[in-house]
Residue, then its C-alpha position, 0 to 999 in steps of 0.5 A: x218301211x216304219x211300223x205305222x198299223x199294230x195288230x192287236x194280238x202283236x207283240x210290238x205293241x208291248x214295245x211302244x213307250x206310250x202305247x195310248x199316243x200312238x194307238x190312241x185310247x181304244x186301240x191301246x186297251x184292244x191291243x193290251x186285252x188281245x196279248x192278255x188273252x181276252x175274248x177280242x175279236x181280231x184287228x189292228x190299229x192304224x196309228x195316230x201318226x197316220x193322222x199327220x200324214x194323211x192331212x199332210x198328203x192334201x186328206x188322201x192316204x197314200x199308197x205305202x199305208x193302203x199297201x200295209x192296211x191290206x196287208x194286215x186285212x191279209x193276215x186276218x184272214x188267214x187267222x180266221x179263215x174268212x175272207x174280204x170280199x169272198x163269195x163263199x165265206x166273206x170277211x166283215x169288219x167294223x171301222x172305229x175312231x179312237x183318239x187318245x181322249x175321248x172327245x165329241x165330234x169323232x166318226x161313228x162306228x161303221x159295222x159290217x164293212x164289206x157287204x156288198x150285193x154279192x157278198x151279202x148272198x154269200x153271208x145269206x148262204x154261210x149262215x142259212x140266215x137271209x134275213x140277218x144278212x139283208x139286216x146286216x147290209x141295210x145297217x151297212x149301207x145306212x152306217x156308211x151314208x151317214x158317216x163316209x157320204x154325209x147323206x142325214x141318217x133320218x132319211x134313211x129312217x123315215x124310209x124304215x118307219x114308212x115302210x112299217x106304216x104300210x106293213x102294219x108293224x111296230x119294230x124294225x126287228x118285225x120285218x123280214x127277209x123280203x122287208x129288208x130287200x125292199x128297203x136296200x133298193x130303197x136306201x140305194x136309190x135315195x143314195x143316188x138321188x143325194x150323191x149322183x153316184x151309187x153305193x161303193x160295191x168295191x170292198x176295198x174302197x168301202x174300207x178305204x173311204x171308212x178309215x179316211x172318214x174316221x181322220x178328216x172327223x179329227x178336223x171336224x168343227x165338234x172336234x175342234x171346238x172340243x180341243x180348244x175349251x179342252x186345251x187338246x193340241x190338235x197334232x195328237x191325232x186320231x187312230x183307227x180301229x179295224x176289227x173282225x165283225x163278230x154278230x148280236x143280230x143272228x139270233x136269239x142266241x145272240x145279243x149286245x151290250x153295255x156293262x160297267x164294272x160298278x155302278x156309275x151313279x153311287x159307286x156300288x162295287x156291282x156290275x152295272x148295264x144294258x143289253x139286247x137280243x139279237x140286235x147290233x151295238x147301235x140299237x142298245x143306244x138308239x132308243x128304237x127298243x127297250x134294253x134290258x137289265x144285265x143282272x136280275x134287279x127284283x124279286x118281281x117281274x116287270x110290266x114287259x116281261x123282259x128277263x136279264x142276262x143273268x137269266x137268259x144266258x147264265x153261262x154267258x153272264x158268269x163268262x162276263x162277270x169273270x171277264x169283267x173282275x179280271x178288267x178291273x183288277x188288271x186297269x185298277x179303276x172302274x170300267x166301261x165294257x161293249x159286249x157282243x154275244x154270237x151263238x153264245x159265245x161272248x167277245x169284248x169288244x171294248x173296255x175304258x175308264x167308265x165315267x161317273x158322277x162325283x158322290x160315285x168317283x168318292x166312294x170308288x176311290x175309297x173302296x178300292x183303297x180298302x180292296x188294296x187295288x189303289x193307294x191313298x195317294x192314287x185315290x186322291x189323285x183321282x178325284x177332281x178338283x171341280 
């Protein structure tokens, strides 16, 4: 049977000639960061070859690749010591695309795959925390209609929105436990209304319907117009990522983030992002809530009070800064990292090449030079013609 999904922590990746061609950019990192020994919350990836075979078998997966998928969900769970589905301690996962180029038009992420209405008791149960797991299955339920059964995301976020009107509250992160009940039976009739059907309670279908969501997005009409202004040929394919669900909505020893290695807009050799508490990675770019700064940036405090990493979580911002210097010295070039924090214990959960304007991709190249991570010649190379 061909290799045809990689854990990351595998030592097969290390075989692969072009591990970005077959696990795609994201997976290739994962994979690289995983044998390293960073923080990654474990997975696997689902090879670009898959991608091929899937449009060739009439857009289904078939049944050697679900066979392999569950195989390695398997081995997951006996590393962690959770498992997909369970009543007691239930695995959740996140479902990411990740061709080998990053280009518009690809599926969305889906976090918390494998709530349904029992597991999401069970989670409640785990953590004694009812209201981080109805959060978590709202966010689920609307994730996965959006992304697998193309009902418009607004729908389910007018339903929030009204929902707040009647409860005299501002910010969804005001609602609780109760709240988010209601707006579950909600979400799930206005699921029934546009589909005719009801939410998948199955763990396995909702993992299945995931991954062939993250291939048919290859074929989307952003994607494809991408590829041909791009001159991107269309039988690379796409990856996908299936990774351990690890929280930054549990608590206010919790949080998630964005981080650049050196500032993206001038090139400055410091470190660059945002954050929130206890929130999930959607929300830092939503625009629902204002992220705060990773570093303290002024002697003087904001109108909103707001305090940085630095200064909520100094053990979590030295384990990051660490972290992300050791990135950067290993990728030589400046990066792009998610983040996500769970009872203070920070995970990455992705690092890329960050982009950045032209007067900061000069000053990069020439500093690194000078830091001797790059030669002049790969300094040169680096900078666009354009």
């Amino acid at each position: 049977m061909k290799k045809l999904i990689y854990n990351f922590k595998s030592k097969d990746t290390k075989k692969l000639k072009t591990p970005k061609n077959i696990l795609g950019g994201k997976g290739a990192n994962l994979a690289e960061m995983g044998r390293l020994g960073f923080p990654v919350p474990d997975g696997f990836t689902i090879s670009t070859e898959v991608c091929d075979i899937f449009f060739k078998n009439n857009k289904k997966i078939n049944l050697n690749i679900i066979k392999q998928i569950k195989l390695e969900v398997k081995k997951i769970e006996k590393t962690i010591g959770k498992k997909f589905g369970d009543l007691k301690n239930p695995l959740l996962l996140s479902v990411r695309s990740g061709a080998r180029v990053s280009m518009p038009g690809m599926m969305d992420t889906i976090l918390n795959l494998g709530l349904n209405d029992r597991t999401v008791v069970a989670l409640s149960s785990k953590t004694g925390n009812k209201r981080f797991a109805h959060d978590s299955y709202r966010r689920f339920i609307q994730m996965y209609s959006s992304v697998v059964l193309n009902i418009d995301s607004y729908k389910f976020e007018d339903l929030i929105e009204n929902y707040k009107l009647t409860k005299g509250v501002l910010l969804d992160t005001d609602l609780k436990a109760n709240d988010w009940e209601a707006l579950i039976k909600d979400f799930k009739d206005l699921i029934f209304q546009e589909t005719n059907k009801k939410f998948p309670q199955k763990v396995e279908d909702q993992l299945i319907g995931a991954v062939s969501a993250v291939l048919l997005s290859w074929e989307s009409k952003r994607a494809k117009i991408y590829r041909k202004l791009n001159q991107i040929p269309s039988n690379w394919g796409t990856a996908v990522n299936v990774q351990t669900m690890v929280f930054g909505n549990m608590g206010e020893d919790c949080a998630t983030g964005v981080v650049f290695t050196r500032d993206p807009a001038n090139g400055e050799n410091k470190i660059y992002g945002e954050y929130l508490i206890n929130a999930q990675g959607e929300d830092v770019v939503a625009g629902t809530r204002t992220p705060q700064h990773i570093t303290k940036i002024s002697k003087f405090k904001s109108i909103s009070n707001s305090k940085s990493l630095e200064e909520t979580m100094p053990k979590v911002f030295k384990d990051l800064k660490k972290i992300l210097k050791s990135l950067e010295k290993y990728y030589k070039d400046m990066q792009d990292v998610e983040f996500t924090v769970e009872g203070n214990k920070l995970w990455i959960l992705q690092t890329r090449s960050g982009k950045r304007t032209a007067k900061s991709a000069i000053k990069i190249a020439v500093d690194m030079v000078r830091e001797k991570l790059i030669s002049k010649k790969e300094a040169l190379l680096r900078i666009q013609p354009n």
